[in-house]
C-alpha positions in Angstrom: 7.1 7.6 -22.9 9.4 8.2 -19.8 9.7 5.6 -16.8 9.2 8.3 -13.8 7.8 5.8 -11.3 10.5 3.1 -11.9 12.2 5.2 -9.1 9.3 7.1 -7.8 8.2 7.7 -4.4 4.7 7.7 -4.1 2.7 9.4 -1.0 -0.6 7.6 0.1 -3.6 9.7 1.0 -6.4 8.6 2.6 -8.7 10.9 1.6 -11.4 10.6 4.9 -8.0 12.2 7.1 -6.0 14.0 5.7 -7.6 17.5 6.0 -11.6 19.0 5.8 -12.3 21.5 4.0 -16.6 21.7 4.9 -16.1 20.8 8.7 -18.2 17.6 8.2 -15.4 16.0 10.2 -14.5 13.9 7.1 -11.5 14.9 5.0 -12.5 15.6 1.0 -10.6 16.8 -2.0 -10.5 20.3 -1.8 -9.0 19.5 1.7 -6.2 17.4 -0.2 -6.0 20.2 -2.6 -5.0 23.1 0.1 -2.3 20.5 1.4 -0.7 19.4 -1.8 2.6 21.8 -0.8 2.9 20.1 1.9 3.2 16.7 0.3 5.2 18.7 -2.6 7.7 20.3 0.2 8.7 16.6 0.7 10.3 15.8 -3.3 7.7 13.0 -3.4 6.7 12.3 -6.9 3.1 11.4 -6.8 0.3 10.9 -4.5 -1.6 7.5 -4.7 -5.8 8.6 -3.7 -7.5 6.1 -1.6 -11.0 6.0 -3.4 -13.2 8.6 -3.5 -15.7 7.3 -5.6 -19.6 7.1 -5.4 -19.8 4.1 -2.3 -22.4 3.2 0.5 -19.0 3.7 2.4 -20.0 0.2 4.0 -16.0 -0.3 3.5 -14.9 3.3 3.3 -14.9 3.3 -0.4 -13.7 0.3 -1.2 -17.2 -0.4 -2.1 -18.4 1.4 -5.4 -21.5 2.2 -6.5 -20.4 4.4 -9.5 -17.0 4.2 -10.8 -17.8 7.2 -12.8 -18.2 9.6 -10.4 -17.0 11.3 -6.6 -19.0 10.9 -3.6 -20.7 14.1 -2.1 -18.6 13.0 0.5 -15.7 14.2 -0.9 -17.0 16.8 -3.1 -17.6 16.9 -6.8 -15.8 16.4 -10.7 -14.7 19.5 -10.6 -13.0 18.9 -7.2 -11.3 16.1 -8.3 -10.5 18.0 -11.7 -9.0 21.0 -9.5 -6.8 19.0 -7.4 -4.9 17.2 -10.6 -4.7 20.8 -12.1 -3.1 21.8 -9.1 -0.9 18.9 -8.6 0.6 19.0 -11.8 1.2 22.5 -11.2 3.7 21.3 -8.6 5.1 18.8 -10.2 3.1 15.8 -8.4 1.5 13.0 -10.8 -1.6 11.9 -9.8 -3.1 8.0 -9.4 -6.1 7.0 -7.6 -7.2 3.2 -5.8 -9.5 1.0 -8.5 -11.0 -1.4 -7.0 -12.5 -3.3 -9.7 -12.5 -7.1 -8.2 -15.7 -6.1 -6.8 -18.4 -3.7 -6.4 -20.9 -2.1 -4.1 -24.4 -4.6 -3.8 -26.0 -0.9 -4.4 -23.9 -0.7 -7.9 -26.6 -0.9 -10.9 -25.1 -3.6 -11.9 -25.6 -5.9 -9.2 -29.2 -4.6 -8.4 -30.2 -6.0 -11.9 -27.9 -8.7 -11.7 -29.8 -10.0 -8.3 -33.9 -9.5 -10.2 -33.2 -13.0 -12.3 -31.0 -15.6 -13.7 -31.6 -14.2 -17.0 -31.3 -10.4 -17.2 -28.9 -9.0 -19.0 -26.4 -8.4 -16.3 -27.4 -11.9 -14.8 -23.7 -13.3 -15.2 -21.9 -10.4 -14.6 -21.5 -11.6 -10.5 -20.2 -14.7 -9.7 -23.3 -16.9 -8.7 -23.8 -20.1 -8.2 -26.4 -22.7 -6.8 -26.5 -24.3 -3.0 -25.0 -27.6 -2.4 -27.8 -30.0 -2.1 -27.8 -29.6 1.6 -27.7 -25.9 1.3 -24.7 -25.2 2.0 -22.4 -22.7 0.2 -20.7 -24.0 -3.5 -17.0 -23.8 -2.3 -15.3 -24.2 1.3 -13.7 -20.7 0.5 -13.6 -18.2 3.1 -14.6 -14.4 3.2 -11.4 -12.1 4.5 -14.0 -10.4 7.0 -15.6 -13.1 8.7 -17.3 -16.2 7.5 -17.7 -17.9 4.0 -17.5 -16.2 0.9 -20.8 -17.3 -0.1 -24.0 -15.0 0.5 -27.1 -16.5 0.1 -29.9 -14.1 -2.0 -33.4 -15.3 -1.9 -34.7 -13.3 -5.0 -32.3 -15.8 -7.4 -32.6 -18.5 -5.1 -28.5 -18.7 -5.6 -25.1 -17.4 -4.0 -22.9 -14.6 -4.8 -19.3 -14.7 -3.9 -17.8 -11.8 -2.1 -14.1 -12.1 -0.7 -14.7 -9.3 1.4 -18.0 -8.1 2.9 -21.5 -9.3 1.8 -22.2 -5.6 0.5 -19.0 -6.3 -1.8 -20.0 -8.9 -4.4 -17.1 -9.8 -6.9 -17.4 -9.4 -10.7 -17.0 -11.9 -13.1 -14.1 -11.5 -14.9 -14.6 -14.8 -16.9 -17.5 -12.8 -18.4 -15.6 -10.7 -21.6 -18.4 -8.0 -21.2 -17.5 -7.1 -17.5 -14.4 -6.9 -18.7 -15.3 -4.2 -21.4 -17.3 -2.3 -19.2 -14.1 -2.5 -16.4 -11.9 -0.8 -19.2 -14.1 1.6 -19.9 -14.3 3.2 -16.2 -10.3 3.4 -16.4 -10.8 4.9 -19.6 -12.5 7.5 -18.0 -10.3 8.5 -15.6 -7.4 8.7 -17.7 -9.2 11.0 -20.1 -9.8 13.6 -16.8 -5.6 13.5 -16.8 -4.9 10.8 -14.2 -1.6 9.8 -14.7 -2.4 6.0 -13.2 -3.7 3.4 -11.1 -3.2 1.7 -7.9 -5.3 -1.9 -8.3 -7.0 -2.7 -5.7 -6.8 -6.6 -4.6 -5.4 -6.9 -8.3 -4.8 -10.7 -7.9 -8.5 -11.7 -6.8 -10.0 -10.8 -10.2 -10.4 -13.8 -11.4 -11.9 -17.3 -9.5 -11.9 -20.8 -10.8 -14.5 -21.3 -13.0 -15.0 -25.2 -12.0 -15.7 -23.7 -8.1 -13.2 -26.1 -6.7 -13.0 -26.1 -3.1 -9.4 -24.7 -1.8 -7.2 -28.0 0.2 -5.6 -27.2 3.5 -2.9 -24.5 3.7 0.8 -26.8 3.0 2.3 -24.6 5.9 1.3 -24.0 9.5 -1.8 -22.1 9.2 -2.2 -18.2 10.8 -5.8 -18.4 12.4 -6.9 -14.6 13.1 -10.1 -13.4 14.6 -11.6 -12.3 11.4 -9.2 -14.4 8.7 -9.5 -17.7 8.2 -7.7 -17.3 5.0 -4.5 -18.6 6.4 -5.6 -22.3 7.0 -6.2 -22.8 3.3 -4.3 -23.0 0.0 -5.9 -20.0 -1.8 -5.5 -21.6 -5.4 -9.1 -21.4 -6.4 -10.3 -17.9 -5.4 -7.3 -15.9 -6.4 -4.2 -15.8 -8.4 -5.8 -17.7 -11.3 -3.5 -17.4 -14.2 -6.2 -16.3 -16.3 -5.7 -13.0 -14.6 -2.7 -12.3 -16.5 -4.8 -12.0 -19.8 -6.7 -9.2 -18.3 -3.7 -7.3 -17.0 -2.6 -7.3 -20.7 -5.8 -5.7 -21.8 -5.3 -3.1 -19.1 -1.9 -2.5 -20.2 -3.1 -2.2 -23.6 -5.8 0.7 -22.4 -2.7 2.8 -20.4 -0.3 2.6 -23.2 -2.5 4.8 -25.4 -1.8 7.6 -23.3 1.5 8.6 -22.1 3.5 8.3 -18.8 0.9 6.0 -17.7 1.6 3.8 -14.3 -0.1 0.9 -13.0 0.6 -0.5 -9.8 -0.8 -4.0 -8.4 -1.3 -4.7 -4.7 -0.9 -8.3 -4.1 -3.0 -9.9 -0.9 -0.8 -12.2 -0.5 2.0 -13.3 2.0 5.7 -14.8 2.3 7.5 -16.9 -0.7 4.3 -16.7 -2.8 3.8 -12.5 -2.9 7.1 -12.4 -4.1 6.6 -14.3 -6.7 3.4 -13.1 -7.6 4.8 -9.7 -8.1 7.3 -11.1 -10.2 4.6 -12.2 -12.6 2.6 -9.7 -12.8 5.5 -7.2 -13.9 7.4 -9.1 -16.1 8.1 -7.7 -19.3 6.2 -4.9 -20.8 2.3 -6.3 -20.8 1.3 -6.4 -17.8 1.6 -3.9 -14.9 4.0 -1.4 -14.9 5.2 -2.9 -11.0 3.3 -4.5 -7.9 4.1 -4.5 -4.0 2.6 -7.2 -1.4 2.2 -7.3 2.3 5.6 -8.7 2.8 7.1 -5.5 4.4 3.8 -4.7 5.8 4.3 -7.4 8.5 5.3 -7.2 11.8 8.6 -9.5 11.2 12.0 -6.9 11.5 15.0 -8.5 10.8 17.7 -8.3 8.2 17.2 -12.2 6.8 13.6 -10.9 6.2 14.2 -7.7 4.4 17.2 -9.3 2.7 15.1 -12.2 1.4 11.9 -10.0 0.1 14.6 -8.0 -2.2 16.7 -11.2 -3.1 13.7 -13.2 -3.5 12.2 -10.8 -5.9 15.6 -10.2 -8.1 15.9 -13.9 -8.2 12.3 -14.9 -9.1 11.5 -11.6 -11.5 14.4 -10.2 -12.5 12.7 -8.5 -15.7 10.1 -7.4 -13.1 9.6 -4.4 -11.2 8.6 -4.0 -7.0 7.2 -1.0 -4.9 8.0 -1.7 -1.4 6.4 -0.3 1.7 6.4 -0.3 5.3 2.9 0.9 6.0 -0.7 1.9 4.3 -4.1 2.1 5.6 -5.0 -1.5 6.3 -1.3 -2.2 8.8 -0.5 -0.9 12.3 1.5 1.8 11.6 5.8 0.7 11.5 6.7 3.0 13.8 4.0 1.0 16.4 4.1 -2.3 14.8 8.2 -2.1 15.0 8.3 -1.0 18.5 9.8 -3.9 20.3 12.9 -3.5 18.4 13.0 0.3 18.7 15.6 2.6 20.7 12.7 5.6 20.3 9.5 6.1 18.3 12.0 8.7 16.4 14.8 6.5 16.2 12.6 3.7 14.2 11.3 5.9 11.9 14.5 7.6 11.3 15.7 4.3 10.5 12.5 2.9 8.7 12.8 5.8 6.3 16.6 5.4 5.6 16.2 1.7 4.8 13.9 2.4 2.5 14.8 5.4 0.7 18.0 2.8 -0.1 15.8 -0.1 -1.9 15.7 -0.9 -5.6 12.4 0.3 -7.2 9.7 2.4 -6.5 8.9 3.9 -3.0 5.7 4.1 -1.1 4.7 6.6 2.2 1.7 6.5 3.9 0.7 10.0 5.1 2.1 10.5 8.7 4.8 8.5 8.1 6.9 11.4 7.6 5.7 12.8 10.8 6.7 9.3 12.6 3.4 8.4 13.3 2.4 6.2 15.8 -1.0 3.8 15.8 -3.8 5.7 17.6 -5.1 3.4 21.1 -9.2 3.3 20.2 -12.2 2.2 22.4 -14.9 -0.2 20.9 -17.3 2.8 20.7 -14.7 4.8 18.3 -14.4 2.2 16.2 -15.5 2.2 12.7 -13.7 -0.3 10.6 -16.6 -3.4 9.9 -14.4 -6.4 11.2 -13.4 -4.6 14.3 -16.9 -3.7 14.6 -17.7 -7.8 14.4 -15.0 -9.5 16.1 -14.1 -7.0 19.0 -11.6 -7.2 21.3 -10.2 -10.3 19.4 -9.0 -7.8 16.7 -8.2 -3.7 16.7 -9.3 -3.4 12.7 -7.8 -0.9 11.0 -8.9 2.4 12.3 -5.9 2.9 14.5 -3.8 3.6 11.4 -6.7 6.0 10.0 -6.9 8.8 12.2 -6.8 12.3 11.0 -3.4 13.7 10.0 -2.4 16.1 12.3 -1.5 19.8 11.0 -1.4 22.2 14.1 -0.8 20.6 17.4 -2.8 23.6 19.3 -5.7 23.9 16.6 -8.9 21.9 17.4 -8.5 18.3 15.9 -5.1 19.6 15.3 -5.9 21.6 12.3 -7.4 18.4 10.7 -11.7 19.6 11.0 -13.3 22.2 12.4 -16.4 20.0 13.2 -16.4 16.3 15.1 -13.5 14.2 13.4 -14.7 10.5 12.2 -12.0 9.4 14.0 -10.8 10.7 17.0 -7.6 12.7 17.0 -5.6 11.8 20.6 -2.6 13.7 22.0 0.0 10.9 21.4 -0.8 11.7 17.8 -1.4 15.3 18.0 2.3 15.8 19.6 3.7 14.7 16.3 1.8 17.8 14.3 3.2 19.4 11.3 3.8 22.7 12.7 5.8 21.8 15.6 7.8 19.2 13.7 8.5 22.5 10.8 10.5 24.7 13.5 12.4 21.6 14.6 15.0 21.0 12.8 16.2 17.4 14.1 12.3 15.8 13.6 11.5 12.9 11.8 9.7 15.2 9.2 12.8 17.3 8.1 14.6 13.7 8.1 12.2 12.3 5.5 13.0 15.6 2.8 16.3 15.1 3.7 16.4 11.3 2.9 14.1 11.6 0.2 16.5 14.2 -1.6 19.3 12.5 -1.1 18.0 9.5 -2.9 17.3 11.6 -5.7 20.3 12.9 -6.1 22.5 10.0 -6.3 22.6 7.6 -9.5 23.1 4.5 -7.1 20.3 5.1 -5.5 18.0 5.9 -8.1 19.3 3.3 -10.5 22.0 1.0 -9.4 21.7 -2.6 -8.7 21.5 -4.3 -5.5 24.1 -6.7 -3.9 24.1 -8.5 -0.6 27.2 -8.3 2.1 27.8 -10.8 4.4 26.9 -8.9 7.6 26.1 -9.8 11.8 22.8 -11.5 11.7 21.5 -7.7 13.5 22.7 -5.8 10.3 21.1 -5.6 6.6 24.1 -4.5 4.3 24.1 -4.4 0.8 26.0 -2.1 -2.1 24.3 0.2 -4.8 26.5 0.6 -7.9 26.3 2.5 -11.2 29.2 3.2 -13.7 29.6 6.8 -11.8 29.0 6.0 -8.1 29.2 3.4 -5.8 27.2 3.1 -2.3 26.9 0.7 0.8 24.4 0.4 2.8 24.5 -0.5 6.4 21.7 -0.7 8.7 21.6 -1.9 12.5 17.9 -3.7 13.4 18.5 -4.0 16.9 18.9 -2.1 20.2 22.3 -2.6 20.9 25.4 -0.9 19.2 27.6 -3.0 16.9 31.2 -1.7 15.6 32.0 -3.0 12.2 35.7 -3.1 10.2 35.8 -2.3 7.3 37.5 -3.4 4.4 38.8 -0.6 2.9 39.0 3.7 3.0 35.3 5.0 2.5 33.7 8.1 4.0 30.1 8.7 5.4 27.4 10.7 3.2 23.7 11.2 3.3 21.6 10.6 6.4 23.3 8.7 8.9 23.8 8.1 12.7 27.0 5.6 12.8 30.5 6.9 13.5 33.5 6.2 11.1 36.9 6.2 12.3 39.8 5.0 10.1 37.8 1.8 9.3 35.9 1.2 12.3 32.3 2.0 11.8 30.1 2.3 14.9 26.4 2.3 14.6 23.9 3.0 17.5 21.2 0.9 18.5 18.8 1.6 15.4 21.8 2.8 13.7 22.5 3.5 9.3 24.6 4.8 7.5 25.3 5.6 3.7 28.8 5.5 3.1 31.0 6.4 -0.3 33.9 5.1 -2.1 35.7 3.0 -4.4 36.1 -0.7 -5.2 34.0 -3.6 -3.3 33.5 -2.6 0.0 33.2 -5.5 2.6 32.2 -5.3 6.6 33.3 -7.8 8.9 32.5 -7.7 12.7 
């Protein structure tokens, strides 16, 4: 079996926007399937699928009904068949989002779970009785809004749902649930999906005692919709019986070949990191994981510098996808825009920073176009906490808009009916077309940067090691036996000029100036520079 993702970069589409086919205004697979050469012009390796399965769409998919089948929303089996065809005709693997911590409350499953405490599928939810005053069994809370706990009168008992009310979770304690889990995946890898993306993949498993959750041990993060923050979440996720059922799934994918599994972990800070560790270490569980850590607002070179470090240090037989954005973030370019020179100059940067790290690579589509957030109005909104807890919190529609295709077409290019979301000129400005003729833009940046990480053995395979640097600047080497790299990256607004010790010349993608061994770099500034020996920067 090969290790293609080790150094992969993976391209996110969110299937509802990227492009429609039908003029429903929603995007679909046969939509994805006209722009795969787009997403193959840029060298990416694979594109990660947001679901598309059979869902109420109460949480835009992240709700199944039918793990066994698309939504009409986005077109049919064979559509989905098609599109792998024609991926792999250009070279692009193919994995799609399994969410399998929970379901739909419309899934079979649940519907006959719900009838009685003693139907066949009566423990396949996690249910348990009121406290004696009625209350819910556990202080845990639900990530949109309220406990976790939903009351259902026809058992006379609570489910749990970490997420919405119409998103029970399954119980993994329960080996048959389990089986039945499996055998959805197996599914899908017998269509030719070359692997998964797992959804919430630490939240599978909850403490089967129902133990209440103490106060968080550092200062809590109180937000509109998630209480989450003022608690230690050691009972309703990262149980370390979840391991076990990784292994399993590892088990399934290695019967086929060239099978990758990547783990999203909802977690923050010290403990993500560490999580990820875990989860990819050795060869039995998942292939690598990534965590919100990058996906937060902080920008600094301590922050980026201790994600990497903590991660080497803490799993260093593991393996880590990092990411700046996805579809439940403000977009980087937006999110990053207080330490920004330009909108272009942070992406520019954004994407050289990253194309640098060890490990796998993720894009979220637009990010290559240096998309900004879209600005929404309560009555555009769509996204069910925003919906709730309006203006307290944007939700995550503002990263969801349509991707933008011809700046002068209706919808620019993206429908040619009424748009779910609403596509605004700030967006629309940063089309495909216009950024195609352009030869500085942010897109042609990305194939650039993304090529020229392929095509050099430090970057694609050689080991990360710190410089000392100015607080502003993340520095760090890349070395194999055949090629040695530094990195240099300035975070803030202002320019900084660095000395450096020794000859080197600049390569790749960069903005700095090098004379004799004085290296300038702009506000927002990189640069990739070449040579021999152990390259040191001093201010």
């Amino acid at each position: 079996m090969s290790d293609w993702w080790r150094n992969a970069v993976i391209y996110q589409v969110y299937p509802r926007s990227f492009h429609d086919s039908d003029g429903d205004g929603v995007g679909d697979l046969k939509g994805i399937t006209r722009r795969l050469p787009h997403i193959a012009s840029l060298g990416v390796d694979c594109i990660w699928l947001s679901p598309v399965f059979t869902s109420p769409q109460k949480d835009m998919g992240y709700d199944v009904s039918d793990y066994c089948d698309v939504d009409p929303l986005f077109g049919t089996l064979a559509d989905f068949d098609a599109l792998i065809a024609e991926a792999h005709s250009l070279g692009l693997k193919v994995i799609t989002d399994q969410v399998l911590s929970h379901t739909s409350d419309q899934h079979p499953w649940f519907r006959e779970a719900r009838v009685s405490r003693d139907n066949p599928k009566a423990d396949w939810y996690v249910w348990a009785d009121p406290q004696p005053d009625g209350s819910p069994p556990t202080n845990w809370h639900s990530h949109f809004g309220g406990a976790a706990w939903e009351f259902d009168p026809q058992r006379g008992q609570y489910y749990l749902h970490n997420f919405l009310a119409a998103q029970p979770d399954l119980n993994f304690h329960n080996p048959d649930v389990q089986d039945a889990i499996l055998d959805t995946c197996r599914f899908w890898l017998e269509r030719g999906l070359d692997g998964f993306r797992l959804d919430t993949v630490n939240y599978y498993v909850h403490d089967q005692q129902l133990r209440s959750n103490p106060p968080a041990q550092v200062a809590p993060q109180v937000m509109a919709t998630d209480l989450f923050g003022m608690q230690d979440n050691i009972y309703n996720k990262n149980r370390p019986e979840n391991l076990a059922f990784l292994e399993r799934l590892r088990a399934l994918t290695d019967e086929y070949a060239d099978i990758m599994m990547v783990g999203e972990v909802g977690d923050i800070g010290t403990r993500s990191i560490r999580i990820m560790g875990e989860y990819t270490e050795g060869s039995a569980r998942l292939h690598m994981a990534y965590s919100f850590a990058m996906l937060s607002p902080e920008f600094s070179a301590d922050h980026f510098r201790t994600c990497i470090e903590g991660f080497q240090q803490g799993a260093p037989g593991g393996h880590p996808k990092w990411s700046f954005s996805n579809h439940d973030v403000e977009r980087h370019v937006s999110r990053w825009s207080q330490h920004a020179t330009s909108e272009d100059d942070i992406a520019r940067l954004a994407c050289a920073m990253l194309m640098s790290f060890e490990g796998a690579i993720g894009i979220y589509q637009g990010e290559e176009l240096g998309q900004t957030e879209t600005e929404l109005v309560y009555e555009e909104l769509t996204d069910p906490p925003a919906l709730r807890f309006w203006p307290g919190i944007k939700g995550r529609d503002g990263c969801r808009t349509p991707m933008v295709w011809e700046a002068e077409a209706p919808n620019a290019g993206f429908t040619s009916g009424n748009p779910w979301l609403p596509v605004k000129a700030p967006q629309a400005a940063r089309a495909v077309d216009l950024q195609e003729v352009a030869n500085d833009s942010v897109l042609h940046f990305y194939r650039n940067a993304i090529a020229f990480r392929k095509a050099n053995p430090a970057l694609q395979s050689g080991r990360t090691a710190f410089l000392t640097a100015p607080k502003a600047v993340l520095a760090f080497r890349r070395e194999t036996a055949e090629q040695t790299l530094t990195c240099a990256f300035n975070l803030s607004k202002e320019p900084l000029t660095l000395t450096l010790s020794e000859a080197a010349n600049l390569t790749g993608p960069y903005n700095a100036a090098l004379e004799n061994q004085t290296l300038t770099l702009p506000g927002n500034g990189f640069a990739y520079l070449s040579h021999d020996g152990h390259l040191s920067l001093s201010a």
